[in-house]
C-alpha positions in Angstrom: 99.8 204.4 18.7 98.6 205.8 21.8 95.2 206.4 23.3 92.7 208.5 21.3 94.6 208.1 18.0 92.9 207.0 15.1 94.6 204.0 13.7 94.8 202.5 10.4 96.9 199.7 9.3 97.4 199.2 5.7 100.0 198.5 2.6 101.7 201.7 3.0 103.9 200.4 5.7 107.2 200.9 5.3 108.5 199.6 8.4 107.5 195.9 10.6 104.4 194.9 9.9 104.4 192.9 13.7 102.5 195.6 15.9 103.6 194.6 19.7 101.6 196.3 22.0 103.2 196.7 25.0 100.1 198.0 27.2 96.4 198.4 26.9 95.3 201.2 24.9 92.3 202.9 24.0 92.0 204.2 20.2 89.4 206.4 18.9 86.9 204.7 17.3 87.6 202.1 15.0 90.9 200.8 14.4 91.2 199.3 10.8 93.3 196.8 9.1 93.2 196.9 5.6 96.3 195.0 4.1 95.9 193.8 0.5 99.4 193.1 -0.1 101.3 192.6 4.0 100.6 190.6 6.8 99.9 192.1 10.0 99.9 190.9 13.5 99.0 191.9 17.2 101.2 191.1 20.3 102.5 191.7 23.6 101.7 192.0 26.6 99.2 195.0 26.0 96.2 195.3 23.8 92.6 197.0 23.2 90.2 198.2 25.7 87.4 200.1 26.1 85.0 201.7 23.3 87.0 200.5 20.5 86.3 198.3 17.7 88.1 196.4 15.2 87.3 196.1 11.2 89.7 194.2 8.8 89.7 194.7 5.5 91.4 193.3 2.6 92.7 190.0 1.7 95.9 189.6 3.4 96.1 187.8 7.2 95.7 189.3 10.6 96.8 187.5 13.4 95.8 188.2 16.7 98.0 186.7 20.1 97.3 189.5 22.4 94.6 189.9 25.0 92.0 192.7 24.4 88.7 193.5 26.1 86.7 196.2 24.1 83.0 197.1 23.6 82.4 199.5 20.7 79.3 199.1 18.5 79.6 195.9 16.1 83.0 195.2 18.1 85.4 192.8 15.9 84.3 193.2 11.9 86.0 190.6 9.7 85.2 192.0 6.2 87.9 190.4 3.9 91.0 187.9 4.6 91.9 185.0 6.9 91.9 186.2 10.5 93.8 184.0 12.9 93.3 183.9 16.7 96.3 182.1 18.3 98.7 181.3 21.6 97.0 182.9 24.1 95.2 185.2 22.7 92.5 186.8 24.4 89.4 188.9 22.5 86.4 190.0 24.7 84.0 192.2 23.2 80.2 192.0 25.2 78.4 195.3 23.6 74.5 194.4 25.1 72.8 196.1 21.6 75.1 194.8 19.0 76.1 191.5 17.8 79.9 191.9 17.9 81.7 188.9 16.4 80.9 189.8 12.2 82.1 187.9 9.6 81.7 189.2 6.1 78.6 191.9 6.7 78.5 193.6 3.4 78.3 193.1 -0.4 80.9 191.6 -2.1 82.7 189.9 1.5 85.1 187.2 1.7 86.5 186.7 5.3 87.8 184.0 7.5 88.5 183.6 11.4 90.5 180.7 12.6 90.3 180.2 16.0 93.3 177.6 17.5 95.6 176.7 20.3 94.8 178.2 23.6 92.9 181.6 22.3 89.8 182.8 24.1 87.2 184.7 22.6 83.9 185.8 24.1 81.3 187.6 22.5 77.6 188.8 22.1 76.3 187.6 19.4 77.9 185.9 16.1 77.1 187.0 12.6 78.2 185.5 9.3 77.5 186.1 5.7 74.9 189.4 6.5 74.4 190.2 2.5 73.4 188.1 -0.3 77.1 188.2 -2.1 79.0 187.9 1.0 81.0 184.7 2.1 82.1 183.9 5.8 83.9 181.0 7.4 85.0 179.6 10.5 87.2 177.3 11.0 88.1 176.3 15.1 91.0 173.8 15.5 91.3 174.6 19.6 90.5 177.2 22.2 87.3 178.6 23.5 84.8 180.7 21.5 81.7 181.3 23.5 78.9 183.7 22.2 76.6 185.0 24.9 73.5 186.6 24.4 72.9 189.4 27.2 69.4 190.4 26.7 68.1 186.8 26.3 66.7 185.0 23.5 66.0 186.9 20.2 67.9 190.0 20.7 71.2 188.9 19.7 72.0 186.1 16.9 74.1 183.4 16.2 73.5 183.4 12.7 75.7 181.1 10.4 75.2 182.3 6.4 72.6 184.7 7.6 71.9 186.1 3.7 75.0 184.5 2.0 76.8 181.5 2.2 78.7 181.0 5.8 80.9 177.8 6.9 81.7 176.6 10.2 84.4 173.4 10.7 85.1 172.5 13.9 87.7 170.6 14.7 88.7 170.8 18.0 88.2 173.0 21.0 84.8 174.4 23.1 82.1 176.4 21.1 79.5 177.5 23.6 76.4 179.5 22.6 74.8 180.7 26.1 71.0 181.5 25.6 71.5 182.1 22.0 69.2 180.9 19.0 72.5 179.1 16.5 70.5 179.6 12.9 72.0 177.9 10.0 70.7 179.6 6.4 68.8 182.1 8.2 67.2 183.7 5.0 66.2 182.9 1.6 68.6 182.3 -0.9 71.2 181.5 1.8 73.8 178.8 3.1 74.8 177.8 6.3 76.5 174.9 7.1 78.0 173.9 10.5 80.7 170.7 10.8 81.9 169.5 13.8 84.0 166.6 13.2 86.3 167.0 17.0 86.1 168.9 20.1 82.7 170.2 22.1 80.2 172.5 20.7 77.1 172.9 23.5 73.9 175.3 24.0 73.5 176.2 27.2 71.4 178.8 29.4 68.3 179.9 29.6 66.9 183.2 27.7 64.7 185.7 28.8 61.5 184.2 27.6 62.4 181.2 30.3 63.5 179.0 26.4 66.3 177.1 26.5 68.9 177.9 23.1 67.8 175.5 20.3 69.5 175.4 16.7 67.2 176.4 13.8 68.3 174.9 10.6 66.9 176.7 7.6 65.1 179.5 9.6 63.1 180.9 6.2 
């Protein structure tokens, strides 16, 4: 695919299901991922940029080991399936006015991200479980994930199970929420739970109230 095209990955492939991308491209819109019966995965030395974002769909695996940088609205969507970041993958995606790492944000959701070896991911703002009948997980064996929060404290959300039920094992590797308000079982009705059994998970930064990041454990 080239820059402008709209792109959808799905079960009608008839060829290699490995997408190398041998530059950076820019897609229009949204480019979707919705594999209920093949595997897909990104590489090469290429990747996304610019205002593009990324929904998966469906409950086969993605795996992501290319570097991409893009900033669309909502950014990286994880809606069904297992997710893998890995090697040296690279996925920066700092939209100011949207959270734009989202794990299962509507009814019915059952997603997974897992986040190992040396991949890098940077993001504004981390949502999991958005609706009452959606289920999210995390699980980080290595790398970096660090969620920023660009406009300070309270307008973008680290929220783990935010309506549904959302998981996060740590096992290895730095998690860094940067003036950022973690919340685990943000509303009624929901359940968020948060494991760290190896590796470094730190707040840090200050928001733009002057209030250092705190973790809020059954916000409602």
């Amino acid at each position: 695919f080239t820059a402008g095209d709209l792109v959808t990955f799905n079960a009608a492939a008839t060829g290699t299901t490995g997408i190398t991308i041998p530059a950076a491209v820019s897609p229009s819109g949204t480019v979707t991922i919705s594999n209920t019966t093949k595997a897909y995965s990104f590489s090469g030395p290429g990747g996304l940029v610019g205002n593009v974002s990324l929904l998966k769909l469906g409950p086969n695996t993605l795996t992501i080991s290319n570097s991409n940088a893009y900033s669309g609205t909502n950014a990286t969507v994880l809606r069904g399936g297992t997710t893998t970041f890995s090697g040296n993958a690279v996925v920066t995606s700092t939209n100011a006015t949207a959270n734009t790492f989202n794990i299962g944000t509507q009814a019915g959701d059952n997603a997974a991200a897992v986040i190992r070896d040396n991949a890098s991911i940077t993001s504004n703002g981390l949502q999991m479980a958005n609706n009452t009948t959606s289920r999210a997980a995390v699980l980080m064996q290595g790398g970096t994930l660090t969620i920023l929060n660009q406009n300070g404290a309270g307008s973008n959300f680290i929220r783990i199970g935010s309506s549904g039920t959302g998981t996060w094992t740590q096992t290895g590797g730095l998690f860094t929420v940067d003036r950022g308000l973690p919340t685990l079982g943000r509303n009624a009705g929901s359940s968020g739970t948060m494991t760290v059994s190896s590796g470094t998970f730190r707040i840090t930064g200050t928001g733009a109230s002057g209030a250092f990041g705190f973790l809020a454990v059954g916000n409602q």
